[in-house]
C-alpha positions in Angstrom: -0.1 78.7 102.1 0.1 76.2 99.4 -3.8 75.6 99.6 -4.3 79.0 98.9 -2.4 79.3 96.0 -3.9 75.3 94.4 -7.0 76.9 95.0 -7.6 80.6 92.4 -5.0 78.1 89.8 -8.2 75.3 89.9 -10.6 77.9 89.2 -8.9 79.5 86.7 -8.3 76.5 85.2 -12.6 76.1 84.6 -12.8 79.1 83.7 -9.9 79.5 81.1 -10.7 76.3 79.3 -11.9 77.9 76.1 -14.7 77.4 73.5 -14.9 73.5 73.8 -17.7 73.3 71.0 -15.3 75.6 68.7 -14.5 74.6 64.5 -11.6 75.7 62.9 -13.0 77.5 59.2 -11.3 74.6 56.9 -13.9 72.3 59.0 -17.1 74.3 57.8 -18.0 74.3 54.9 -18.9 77.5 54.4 -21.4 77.6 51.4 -22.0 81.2 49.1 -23.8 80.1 46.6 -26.2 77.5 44.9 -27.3 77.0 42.1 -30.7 74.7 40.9 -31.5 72.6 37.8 -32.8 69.8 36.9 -31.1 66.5 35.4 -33.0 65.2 32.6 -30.9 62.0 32.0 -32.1 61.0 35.7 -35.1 63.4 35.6 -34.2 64.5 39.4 -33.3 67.7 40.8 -29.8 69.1 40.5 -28.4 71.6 43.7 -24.9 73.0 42.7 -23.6 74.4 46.7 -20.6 76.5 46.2 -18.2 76.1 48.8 -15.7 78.5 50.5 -12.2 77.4 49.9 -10.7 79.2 52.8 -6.9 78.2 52.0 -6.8 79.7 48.6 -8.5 83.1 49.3 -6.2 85.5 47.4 -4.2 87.9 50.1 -1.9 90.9 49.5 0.8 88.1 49.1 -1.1 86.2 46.7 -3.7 88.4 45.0 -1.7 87.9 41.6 -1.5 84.1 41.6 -4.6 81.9 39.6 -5.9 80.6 42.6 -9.9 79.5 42.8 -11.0 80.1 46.3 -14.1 77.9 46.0 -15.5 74.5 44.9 -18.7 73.6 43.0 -20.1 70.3 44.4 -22.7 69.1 42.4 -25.4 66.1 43.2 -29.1 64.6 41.9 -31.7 63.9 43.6 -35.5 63.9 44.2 -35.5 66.2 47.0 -33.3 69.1 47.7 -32.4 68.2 51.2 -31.7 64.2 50.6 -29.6 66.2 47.8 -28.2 68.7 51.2 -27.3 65.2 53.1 -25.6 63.5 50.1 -22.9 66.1 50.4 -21.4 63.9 53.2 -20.8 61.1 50.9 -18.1 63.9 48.9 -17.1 65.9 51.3 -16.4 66.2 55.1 -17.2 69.7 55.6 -21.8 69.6 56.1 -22.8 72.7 54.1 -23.5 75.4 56.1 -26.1 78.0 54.6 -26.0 81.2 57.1 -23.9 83.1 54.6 -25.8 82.2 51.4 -25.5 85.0 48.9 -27.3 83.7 46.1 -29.4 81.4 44.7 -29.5 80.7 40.7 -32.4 78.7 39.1 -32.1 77.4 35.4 -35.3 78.2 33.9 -35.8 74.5 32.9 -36.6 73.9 36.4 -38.9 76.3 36.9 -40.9 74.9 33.8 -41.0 71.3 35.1 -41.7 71.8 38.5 -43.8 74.4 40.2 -42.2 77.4 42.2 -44.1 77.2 45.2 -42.8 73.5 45.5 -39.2 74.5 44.4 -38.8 77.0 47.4 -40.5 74.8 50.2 -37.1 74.2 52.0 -35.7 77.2 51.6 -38.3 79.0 53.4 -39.1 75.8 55.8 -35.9 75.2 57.3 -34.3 77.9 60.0 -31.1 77.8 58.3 -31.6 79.4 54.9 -32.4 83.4 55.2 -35.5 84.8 53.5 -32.9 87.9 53.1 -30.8 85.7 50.3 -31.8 87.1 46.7 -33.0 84.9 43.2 -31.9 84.7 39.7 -33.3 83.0 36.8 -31.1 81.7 33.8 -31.5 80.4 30.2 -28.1 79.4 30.2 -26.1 76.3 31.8 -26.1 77.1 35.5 -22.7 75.3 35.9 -20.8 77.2 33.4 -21.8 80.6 35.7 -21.0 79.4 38.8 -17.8 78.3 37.3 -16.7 82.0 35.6 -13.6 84.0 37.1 -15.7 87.1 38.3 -14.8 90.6 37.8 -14.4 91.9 40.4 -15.5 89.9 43.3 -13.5 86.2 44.3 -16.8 84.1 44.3 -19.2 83.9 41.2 -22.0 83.8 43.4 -21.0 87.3 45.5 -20.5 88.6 41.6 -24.2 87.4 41.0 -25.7 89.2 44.0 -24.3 92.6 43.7 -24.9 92.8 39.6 -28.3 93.4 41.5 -26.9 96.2 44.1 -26.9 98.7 40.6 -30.3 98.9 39.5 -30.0 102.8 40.5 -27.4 103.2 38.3 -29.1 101.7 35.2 -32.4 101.0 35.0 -32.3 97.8 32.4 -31.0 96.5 35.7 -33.7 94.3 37.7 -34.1 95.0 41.7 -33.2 92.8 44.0 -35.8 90.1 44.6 -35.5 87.3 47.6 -37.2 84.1 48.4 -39.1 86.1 50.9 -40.4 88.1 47.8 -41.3 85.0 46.0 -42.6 83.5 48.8 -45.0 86.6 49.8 -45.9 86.5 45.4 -46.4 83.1 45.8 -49.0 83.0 48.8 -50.9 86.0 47.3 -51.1 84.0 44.0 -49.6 86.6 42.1 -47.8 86.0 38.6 -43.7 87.9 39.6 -40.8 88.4 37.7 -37.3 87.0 38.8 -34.2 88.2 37.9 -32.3 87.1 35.2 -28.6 86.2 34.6 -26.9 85.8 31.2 -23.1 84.4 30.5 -22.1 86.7 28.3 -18.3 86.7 26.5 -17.6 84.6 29.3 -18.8 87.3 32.2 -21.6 87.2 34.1 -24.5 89.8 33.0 -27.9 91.3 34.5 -29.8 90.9 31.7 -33.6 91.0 32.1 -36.2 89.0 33.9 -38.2 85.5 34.0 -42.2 85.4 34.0 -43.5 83.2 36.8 -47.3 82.6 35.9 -50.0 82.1 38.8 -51.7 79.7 38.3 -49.7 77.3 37.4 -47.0 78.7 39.5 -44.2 78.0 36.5 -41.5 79.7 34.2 -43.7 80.6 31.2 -41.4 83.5 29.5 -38.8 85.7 29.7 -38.6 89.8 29.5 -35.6 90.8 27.4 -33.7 93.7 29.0 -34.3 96.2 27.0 -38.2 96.0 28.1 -37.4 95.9 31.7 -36.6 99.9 31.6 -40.7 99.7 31.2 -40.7 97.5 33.9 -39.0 99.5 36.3 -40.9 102.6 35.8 -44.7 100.9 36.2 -43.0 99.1 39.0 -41.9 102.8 40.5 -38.6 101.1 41.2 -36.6 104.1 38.9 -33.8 105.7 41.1 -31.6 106.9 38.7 -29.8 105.5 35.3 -30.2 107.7 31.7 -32.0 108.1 29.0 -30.6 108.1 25.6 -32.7 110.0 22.9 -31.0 110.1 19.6 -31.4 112.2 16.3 -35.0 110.7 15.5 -36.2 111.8 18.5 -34.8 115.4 19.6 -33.0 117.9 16.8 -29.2 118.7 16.8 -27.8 115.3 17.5 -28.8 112.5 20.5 -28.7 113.8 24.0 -28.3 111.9 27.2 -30.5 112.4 30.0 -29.0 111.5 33.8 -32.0 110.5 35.8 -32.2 112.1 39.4 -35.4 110.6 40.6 -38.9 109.3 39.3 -42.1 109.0 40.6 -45.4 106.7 39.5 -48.7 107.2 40.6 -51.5 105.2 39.9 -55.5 106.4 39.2 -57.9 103.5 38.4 -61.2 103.6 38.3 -64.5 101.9 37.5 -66.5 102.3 34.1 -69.6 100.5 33.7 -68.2 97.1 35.2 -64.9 97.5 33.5 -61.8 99.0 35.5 -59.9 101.9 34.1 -56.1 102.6 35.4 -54.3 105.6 34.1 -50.7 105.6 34.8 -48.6 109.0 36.0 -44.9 109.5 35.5 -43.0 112.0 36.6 -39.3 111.9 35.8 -36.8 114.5 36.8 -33.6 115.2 34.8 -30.3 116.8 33.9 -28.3 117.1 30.9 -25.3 114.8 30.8 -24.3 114.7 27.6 -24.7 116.5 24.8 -23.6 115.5 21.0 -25.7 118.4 19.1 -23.5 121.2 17.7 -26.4 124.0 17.6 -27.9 124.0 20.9 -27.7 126.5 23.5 -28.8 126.2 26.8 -28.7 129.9 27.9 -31.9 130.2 25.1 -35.3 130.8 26.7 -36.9 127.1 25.6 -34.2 125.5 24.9 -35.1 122.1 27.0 -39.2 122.4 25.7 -38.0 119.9 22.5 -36.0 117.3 25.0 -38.6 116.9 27.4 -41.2 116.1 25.0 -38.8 114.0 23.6 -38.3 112.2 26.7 -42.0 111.8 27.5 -41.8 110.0 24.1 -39.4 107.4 24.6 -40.6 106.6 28.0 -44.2 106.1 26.7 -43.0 104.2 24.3 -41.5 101.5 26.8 -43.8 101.7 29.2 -46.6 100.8 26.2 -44.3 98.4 24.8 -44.5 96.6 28.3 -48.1 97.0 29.0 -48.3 95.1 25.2 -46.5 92.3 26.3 -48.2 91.4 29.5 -51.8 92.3 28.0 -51.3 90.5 24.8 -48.2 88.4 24.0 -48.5 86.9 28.0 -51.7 87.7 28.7 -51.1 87.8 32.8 -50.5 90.6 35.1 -46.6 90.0 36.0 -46.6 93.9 37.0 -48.8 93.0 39.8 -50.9 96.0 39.2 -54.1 94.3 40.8 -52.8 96.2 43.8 -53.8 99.3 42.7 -57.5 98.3 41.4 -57.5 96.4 44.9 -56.3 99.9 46.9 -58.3 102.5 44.4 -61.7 100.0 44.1 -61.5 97.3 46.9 -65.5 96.7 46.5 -64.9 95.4 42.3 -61.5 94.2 43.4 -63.3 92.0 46.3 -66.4 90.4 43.8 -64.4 90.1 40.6 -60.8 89.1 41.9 -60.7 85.2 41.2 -61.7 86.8 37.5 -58.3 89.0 36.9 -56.8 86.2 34.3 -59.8 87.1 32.3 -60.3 91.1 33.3 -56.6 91.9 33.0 -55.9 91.7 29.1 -59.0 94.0 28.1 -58.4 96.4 30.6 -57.4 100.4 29.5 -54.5 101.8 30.2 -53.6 105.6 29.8 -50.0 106.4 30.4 -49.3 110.4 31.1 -45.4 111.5 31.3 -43.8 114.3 32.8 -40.2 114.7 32.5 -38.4 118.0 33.8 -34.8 118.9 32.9 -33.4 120.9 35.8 -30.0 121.4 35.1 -27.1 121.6 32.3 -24.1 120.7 34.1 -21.0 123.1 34.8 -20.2 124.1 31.2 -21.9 125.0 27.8 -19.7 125.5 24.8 -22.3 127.5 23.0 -21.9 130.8 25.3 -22.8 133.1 22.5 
């Protein structure tokens, strides 16, 4: 009898033994962000890893006290993972990248050393995610991944999701991921990376960094008023507004709410010269309204605002077409795709001659914008 009760209490005693291999949280260290420079004093590489301070995560018990639930640990090196080991030698939690959210680049980096080099690990080794999204910055990388976010508990969350509302405004850059940058990079393609600003002590989407070709390098930046341009040759426009003031549309400046936008792309070949004409088509409502002598129930009342708004947009997508044409002088709006879809016989014997091609090419830009709807009221019922 006592056999067969020693007996199921040995098994049990295998098979209830628990996760052997298992880490309590405090012993991982947990790692949400990271941020790359470059340290002239030593001229090395700098990796910022922002680590998950699970103990001083704000709760419903402690959401109002000042507590920072992470820690910047900062090293030098020459490579980025003898700079990944060194974290041993300040702390004993290895840095663990499976729940990366962010990575944020100073430009200066990306000026001294070349981005195909500068991503190399992070698309080599298994633990970094080709999912985890880039940020450029002119300003000191430290001081952002030091700010008290806005909303979120970890600058580098705060980062990531700035990203998350380009359909809400369209200065707003989409997200872009080393597996972006990677693909850019192998097609040897000049890209744009999305930039960060510290602004009044917040962090800020604001506009884009230009990463040439060739040399595979930071070689500019695209403020963010431009990138509105950007987004609509890019056909990236979800939604946002458009603002037309008083020079643009009579009775007072208007805002348009964008419902959706579509780009289309015509090229052809002239002579042994490609031609691309560019199609918009933008659809609208009114939003807001600060005339005092329009009425909406008049036949022909929208006529003057969409011709308006064909204006404007015109005007930024021209304004963009400028700077990479002329002021840049490279295709960062990758729109060899389209001469490569619409022509692949030119595209296939004068590729490797684009740098050259691209700044001569002709451009026509044709808009369309429809306003659909008013809204629920109109003052001017008469």
């Amino acid at each position: 009898m006592l056999r067969k009760i020693i007996s199921p209490c040995l098994l049990m005693l295998f098979v209830l033994s628990g996760c052997w291999d298992i880490k309590e949280i405090e012993d991982v260290g947990i790692i949400t962000g990271m941020g790359l420079d470059v340290n002239k004093e030593k001229n090395e590489l700098t990796m910022i890893n922002q680590y998950v301070v699970p103990g001083k995560i704000p709760t419903q018990q402690t959401i109002s006290q000042q507590t920072v639930p992470y820690q910047n640990i900062s090293q030098s090196g020459k490579t980025f993972f003898e700079i990944i080991r060194n974290n041993s030698l300040e702390s004993n939690r290895p840095p663990n990248y499976t729940h990366l959210k962010s990575i944020l680049s100073s430009t200066a980096l990306f000026e001294k050393e070349r981005a195909d080099k500068v991503i190399d690990l992070f698309i080599r080794d298994h633990e970094f995610r080709r999912t985890t999204p880039v940020y450029l910055t002119r300003d000191p990388v430290p001081d952002i991944l030091s700010t008290n976010p806005v909303k979120e508990f970890f600058p580098s969350i705060q980062i990531k999701s700035l990203s998350e509302n380009s359909d809400k405004n369209n200065k707003n850059s989409k997200n872009f991921t080393i597996g972006d940058m990677s693909q850019m990079i192998s097609e040897k393609k000049s890209f744009l990376i999305p930039g960060i600003v510290l602004n009044e002590g917040k962090i800020k989407a604001s506009g884009a960094g230009i990463i040439e070709a060739e040399s595979s390098k930071y070689i500019g930046w695209i403020d963010s008023e431009d990138m509105e341009g950007v987004r609509y040759i890019q056909n990236t426009v979800q939604g946002g507004f458009l603002y037309l003031d008083e020079e643009n549309v009579d009775d007072g400046p208007i805002v348009l709410e964008i419902k959706g936008s579509k780009t289309k792309f015509k090229t052809k070949v002239s002579g042994d010269k490609p031609e691309m004409t560019i199609q918009i088509s933008t659809s609208t409502v009114l939003a807001e309204d600060w005339g005092t002598g329009r009425n909406v129930y008049n036949k022909g009342w929208k006529k003057g605002i969409e011709e308006a708004a064909n204006t404007v947009i015109q005007r930024k997508v021209e304004r963009v077409l400028k700077l990479a044409q002329q002021e840049y002088q490279i295709d960062f709006l990758n729109l060899s795709k389209w001469v490569n879809i619409h022509e692949p016989k030119y595209w296939k014997e004068h590729k490797k001659e684009w740098n050259e091609i691209f700044p001569d090419m002709d451009f026509k830009v044709e808009i369309t914008t429809e306003v659909t709807d008013f809204g629920t009221q109109n003052f001017n019922t008469e």
